[in-house]
N, C-alpha and C positions, 0 to 999 in steps of 0.2 A: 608231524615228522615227515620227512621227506627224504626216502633212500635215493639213488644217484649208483650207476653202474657204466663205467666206459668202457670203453673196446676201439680195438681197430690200430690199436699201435704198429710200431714192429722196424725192420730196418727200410734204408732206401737211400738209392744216393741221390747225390743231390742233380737237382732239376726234375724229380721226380716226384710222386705225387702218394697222398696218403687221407684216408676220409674216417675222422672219428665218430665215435656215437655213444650218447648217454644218455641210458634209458634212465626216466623217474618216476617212483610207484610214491604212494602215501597223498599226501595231502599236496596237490599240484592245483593250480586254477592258474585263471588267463591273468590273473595279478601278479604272477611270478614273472622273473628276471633269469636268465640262465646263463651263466658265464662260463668263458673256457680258457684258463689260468695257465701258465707252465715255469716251472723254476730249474734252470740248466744249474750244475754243480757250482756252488761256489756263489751263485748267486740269488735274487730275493724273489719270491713267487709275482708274476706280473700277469696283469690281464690282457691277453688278447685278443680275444672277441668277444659279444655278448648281445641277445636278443631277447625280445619281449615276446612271453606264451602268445601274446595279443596278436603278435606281429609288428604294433606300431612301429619299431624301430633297431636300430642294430647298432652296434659301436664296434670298431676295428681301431687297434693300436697302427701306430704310421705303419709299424715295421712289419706289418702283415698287410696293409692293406694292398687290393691287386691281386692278392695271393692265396690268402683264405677268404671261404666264405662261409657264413653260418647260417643253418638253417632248421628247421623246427618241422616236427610232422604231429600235429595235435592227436590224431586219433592214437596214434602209437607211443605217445609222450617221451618223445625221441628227440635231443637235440644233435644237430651233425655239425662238423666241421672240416668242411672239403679245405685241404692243401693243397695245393698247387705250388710247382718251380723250387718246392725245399734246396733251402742252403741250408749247411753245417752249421751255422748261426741257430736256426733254430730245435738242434738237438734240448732234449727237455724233456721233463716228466708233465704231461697233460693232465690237467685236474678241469672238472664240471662243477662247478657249483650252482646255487641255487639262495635266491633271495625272494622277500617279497619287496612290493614297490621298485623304486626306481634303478637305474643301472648304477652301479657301485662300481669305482675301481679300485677299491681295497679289499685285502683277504679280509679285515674284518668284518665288511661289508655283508657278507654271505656269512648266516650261520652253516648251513649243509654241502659237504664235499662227496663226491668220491675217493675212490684210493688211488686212482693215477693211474698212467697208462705210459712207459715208455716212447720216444721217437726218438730213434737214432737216424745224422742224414750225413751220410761217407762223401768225403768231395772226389 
């Protein structure tokens, strides 16, 4: 099992900047995958970023990239995701998940979430 705790939401207008973070306790190793998903009202949970405990590699959707960046702190099992330049576009409720093996870009992908973390970005 693998808990998953995020933080760091909140408001902000746009071109403004905002840094998430999901701590994970339980059963973590450098084989896991950690993504970070968001589904605005009305629409379908999507991944926009995702990295390897490893570090090997990192994945960004078009529409983040430039913008966000993700990153990992092993000793603290802490993954972040610095924003940068927020548009109103990406208002959304933030989810962390957590897989093992390769990068998934399906919610099925990931059996383990958090409970989300609000971004609201005022133009």
């Amino acid at each position: 099992q693998v808990q998953l705790v995020e933080s760091g939401g909140g408001l902000v207008q746009a071109g403004g900047s905002l840094r998430l973070s999901c701590a994970a306790s339980g059963r973590t190793s450098s084989s896991y995958v950690m993504g970070w998903f968001r589904q605005a009202p009305g629409k379908e949970r999507e991944l926009v970023a995702a990295i390897y405990w490893s570090g090997r590699g990192t994945y960004y959707a078009d529409s983040v990239k430039g913008r966000f960046t993700i990153s990992r702190d092993n000793v603290k099992s802490t993954v972040y995701l610095q924003m940068n330049s927020l548009k109103p576009e990406d208002t959304a409720v933030y989810y962390c998940a957590n897989r093992y093996g390769a990068i998934g870009r399906s919610t099925t992908d990931y059996p383990y979430w958090g409970q989300g973390t609000q971004v609201t970005v005022s133009s």
